[in-house]
C-alpha positions in Angstrom: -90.0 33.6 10.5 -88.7 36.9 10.1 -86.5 36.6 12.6 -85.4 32.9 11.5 -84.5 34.6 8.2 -82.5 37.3 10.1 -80.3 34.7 12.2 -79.7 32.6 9.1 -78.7 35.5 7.0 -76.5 36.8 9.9 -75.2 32.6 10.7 -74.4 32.7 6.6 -72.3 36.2 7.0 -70.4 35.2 9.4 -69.9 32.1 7.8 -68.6 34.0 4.8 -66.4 36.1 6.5 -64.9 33.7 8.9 -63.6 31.8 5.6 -62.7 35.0 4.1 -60.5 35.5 7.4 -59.2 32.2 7.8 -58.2 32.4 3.9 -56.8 35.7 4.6 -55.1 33.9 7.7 -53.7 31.2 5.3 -52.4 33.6 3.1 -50.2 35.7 6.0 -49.1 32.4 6.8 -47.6 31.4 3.7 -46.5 34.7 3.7 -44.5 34.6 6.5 -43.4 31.1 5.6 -42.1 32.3 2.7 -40.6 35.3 4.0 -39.1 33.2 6.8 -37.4 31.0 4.1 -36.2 33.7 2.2 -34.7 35.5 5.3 -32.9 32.4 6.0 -32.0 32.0 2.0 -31.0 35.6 1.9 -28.6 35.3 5.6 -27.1 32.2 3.7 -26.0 33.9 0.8 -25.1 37.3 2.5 -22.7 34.7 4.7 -21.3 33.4 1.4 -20.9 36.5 0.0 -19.3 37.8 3.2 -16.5 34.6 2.4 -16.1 35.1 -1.1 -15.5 38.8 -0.4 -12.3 38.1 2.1 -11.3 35.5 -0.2 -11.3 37.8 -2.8 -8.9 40.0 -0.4 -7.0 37.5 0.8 -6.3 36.4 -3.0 -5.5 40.1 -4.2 -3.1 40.5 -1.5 -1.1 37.5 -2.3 -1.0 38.8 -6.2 0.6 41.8 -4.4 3.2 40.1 -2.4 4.0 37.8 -5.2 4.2 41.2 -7.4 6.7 42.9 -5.2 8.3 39.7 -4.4 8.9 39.2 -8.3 10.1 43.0 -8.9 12.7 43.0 -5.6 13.8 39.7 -6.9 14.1 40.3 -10.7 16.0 44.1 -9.5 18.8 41.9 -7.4 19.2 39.6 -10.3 20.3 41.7 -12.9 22.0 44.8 -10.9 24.0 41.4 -9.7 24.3 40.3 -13.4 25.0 43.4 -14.6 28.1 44.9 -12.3 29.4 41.0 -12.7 29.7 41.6 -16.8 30.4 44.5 -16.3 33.9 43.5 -15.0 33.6 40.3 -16.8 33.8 42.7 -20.0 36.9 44.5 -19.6 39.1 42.1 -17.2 42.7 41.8 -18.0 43.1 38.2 -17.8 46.7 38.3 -18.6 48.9 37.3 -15.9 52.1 35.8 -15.1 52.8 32.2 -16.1 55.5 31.0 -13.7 54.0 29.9 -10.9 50.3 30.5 -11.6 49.6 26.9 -11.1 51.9 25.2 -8.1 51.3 21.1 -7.8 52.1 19.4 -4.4 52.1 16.1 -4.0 52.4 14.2 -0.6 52.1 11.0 1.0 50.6 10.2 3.8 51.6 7.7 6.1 49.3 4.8 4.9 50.9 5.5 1.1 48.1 7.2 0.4 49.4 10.0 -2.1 47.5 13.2 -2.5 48.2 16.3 -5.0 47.3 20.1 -4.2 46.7 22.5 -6.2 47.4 26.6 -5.3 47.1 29.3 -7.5 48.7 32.4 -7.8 47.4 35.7 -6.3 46.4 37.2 -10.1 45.2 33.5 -11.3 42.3 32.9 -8.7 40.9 36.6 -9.0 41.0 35.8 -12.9 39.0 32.6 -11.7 36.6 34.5 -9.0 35.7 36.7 -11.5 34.6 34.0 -13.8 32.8 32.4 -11.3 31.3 35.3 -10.0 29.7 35.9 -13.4 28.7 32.3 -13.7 26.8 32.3 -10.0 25.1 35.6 -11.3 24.4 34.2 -15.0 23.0 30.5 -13.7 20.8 32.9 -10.9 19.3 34.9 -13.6 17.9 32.1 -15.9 16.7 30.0 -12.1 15.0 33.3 -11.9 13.5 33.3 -15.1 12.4 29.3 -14.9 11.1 29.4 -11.6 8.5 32.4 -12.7 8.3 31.3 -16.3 4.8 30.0 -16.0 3.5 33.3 -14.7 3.8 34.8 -18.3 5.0 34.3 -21.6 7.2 37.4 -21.3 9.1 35.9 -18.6 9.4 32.6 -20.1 10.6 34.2 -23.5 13.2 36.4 -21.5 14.4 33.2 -19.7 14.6 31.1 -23.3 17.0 34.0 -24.2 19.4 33.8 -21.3 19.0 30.1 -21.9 20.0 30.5 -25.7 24.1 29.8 -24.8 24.2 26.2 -26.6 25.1 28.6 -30.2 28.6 28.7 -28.5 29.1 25.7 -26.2 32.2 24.1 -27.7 33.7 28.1 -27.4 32.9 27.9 -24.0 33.7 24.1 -23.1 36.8 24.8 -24.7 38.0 27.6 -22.0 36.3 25.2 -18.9 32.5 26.2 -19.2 30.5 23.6 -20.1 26.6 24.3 -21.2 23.9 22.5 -19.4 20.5 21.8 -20.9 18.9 24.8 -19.4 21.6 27.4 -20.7 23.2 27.5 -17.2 27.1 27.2 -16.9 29.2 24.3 -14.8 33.0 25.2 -14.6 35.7 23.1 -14.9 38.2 24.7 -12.6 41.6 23.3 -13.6 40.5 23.5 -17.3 39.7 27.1 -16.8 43.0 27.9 -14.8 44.7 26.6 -18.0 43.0 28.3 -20.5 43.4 31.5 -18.8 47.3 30.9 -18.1 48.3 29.8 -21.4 45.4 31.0 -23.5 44.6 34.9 -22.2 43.2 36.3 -25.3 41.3 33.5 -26.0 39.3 33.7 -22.8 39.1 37.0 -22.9 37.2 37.1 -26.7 35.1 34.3 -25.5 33.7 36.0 -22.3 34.6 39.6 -23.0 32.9 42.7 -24.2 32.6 40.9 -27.6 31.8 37.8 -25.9 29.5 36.2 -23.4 29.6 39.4 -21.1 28.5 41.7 -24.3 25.9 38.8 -25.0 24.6 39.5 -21.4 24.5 43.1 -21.3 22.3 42.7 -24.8 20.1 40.6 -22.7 19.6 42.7 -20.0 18.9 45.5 -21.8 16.1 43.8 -23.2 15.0 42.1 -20.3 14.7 45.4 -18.0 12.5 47.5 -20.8 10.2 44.4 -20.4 10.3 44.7 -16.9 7.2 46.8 -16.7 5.3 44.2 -18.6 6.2 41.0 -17.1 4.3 40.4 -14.4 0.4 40.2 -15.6 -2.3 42.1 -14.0 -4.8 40.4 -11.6 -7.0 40.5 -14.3 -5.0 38.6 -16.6 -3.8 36.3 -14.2 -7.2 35.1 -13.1 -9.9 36.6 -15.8 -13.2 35.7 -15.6 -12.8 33.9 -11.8 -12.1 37.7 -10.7 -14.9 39.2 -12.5 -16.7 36.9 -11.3 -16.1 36.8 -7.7 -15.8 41.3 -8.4 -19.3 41.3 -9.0 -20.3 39.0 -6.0 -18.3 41.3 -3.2 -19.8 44.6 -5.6 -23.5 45.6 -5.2 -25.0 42.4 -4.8 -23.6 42.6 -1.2 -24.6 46.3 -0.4 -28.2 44.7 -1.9 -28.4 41.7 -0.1 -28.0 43.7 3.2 -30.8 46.2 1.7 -33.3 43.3 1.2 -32.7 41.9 4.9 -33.3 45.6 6.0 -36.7 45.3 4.2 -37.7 41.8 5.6 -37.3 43.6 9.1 -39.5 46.7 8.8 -41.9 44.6 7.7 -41.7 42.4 10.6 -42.5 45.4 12.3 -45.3 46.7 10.6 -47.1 43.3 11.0 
């Protein structure tokens, strides 16, 4: 009997403690199922991270190129602009009437009749340097328009190179006629004219207190702004670089802390 009671009690302990070790057996189990979901979570998100991290590189080094692109271009533009009204400013565009402008006519031998038009050594340098002006003006505000969405600065400093329509029948009435974006088209032959037979009057219209004064005002303004044009990353892309900032920060250099973890206890077990 006594014996019966010693068996039972030892069948009941073991009983006991085989479903405390198969619970305990459970329990590592869903541990390491877990665990091994976590890992594969956690190697998921560290791969993520690991993208959003280059991309984040690969987007900051574009805002640099962009930047320097931007600041080489907008230095070209207005030294360009600037030496061109400079000369602009102070040209001389007196010069001598007879024979400035020489028509030829001639006919070819179908009776088709053609006219040619040459002018004289001092009247085409008078018209290069108009044109010269023009090609650097027109530049400046494409400059302007094609980075206008970039900031408001730029697009405010572009509206004032644009602002030319205030004097558009001044300068359609010397050849220059005003297009809609504040860019210049010349009228070659009407410009020829108004230079041969109106000197001062070209010369007040685009002179120092003229068009080429007007553009050394804007210049001026447009190169203490020059600092200030082009936004910082941060402004240019706000809270998607915070955000992706604080994704390629610590979180990274934790993520890699937790996977050490996972392993050592892989060991340990």
């Amino acid at each position: 009997m006594a014996i019966n009671s010693v068996n039972n009690a030892l069948y009941n302990t073991n009983l006991l403690f085989g479903t405390a070790n198969n619970q305990k057996q459970d329990s590592i189990a869903k541990l390491w199922s877990g665990y091994n979901s976590f890992q594969s979570n956690a190697a998921t998100s560290a791969a993520n991270l690991t993208e959003i991290n280059t991309n984040l590189k690969a987007l900051l080094a574009s805002y640099d190129d962009a930047k320097n692109a931007f600041s080489t271009e907008f230095d070209d533009s207005m030294s360009a602009l600037a030496e061109s009204a400079d000369k602009l400013k102070t040209y001389d565009f007196n010069v001598e009437k007879e024979g400035a402008i020489t028509n030829t006519t001639s006919t070819d031998d179908k009776g088709v009749t053609t006219t040619t038009t040459t002018y004289s050594k001092d009247l085409q340098a008078a018209i290069d340097t108009v044109k010269g002006f023009v090609d650097n003006y027109n530049d400046a505000i494409k400059f302007f328009g094609d980075y206008s969405s970039v900031s408001k600065r730029i697009e405010q400093i572009g509206t004032t190179f644009g602002d030319t329509t205030y004097r558009a029948s001044a300068y359609e009435a010397i050849g220059l006629s005003v297009n809609s974006d504040g860019s210049f088209t010349i009228n070659e032959s009407k410009l020829a004219d108004a230079i041969v037979n109106s000197p001062e009057k070209v010369s007040s219209t685009l002179g120092e207190d003229g068009l080429a004064g007007k553009t050394e005002s804007h210049l001026s303004f447009a190169n203490g702004q020059k600092d200030n044009l082009f936004p910082s990353a941060q402004k240019m892309f706000g809270d998607q670089l915070n955000t992706a900032s604080i994704y390629t920060g610590k979180a990274f250099t934790n993520m890699s802390a937790i996977n050490n973890m996972g392993n050592l206890l892989n060991m340990m077990f």
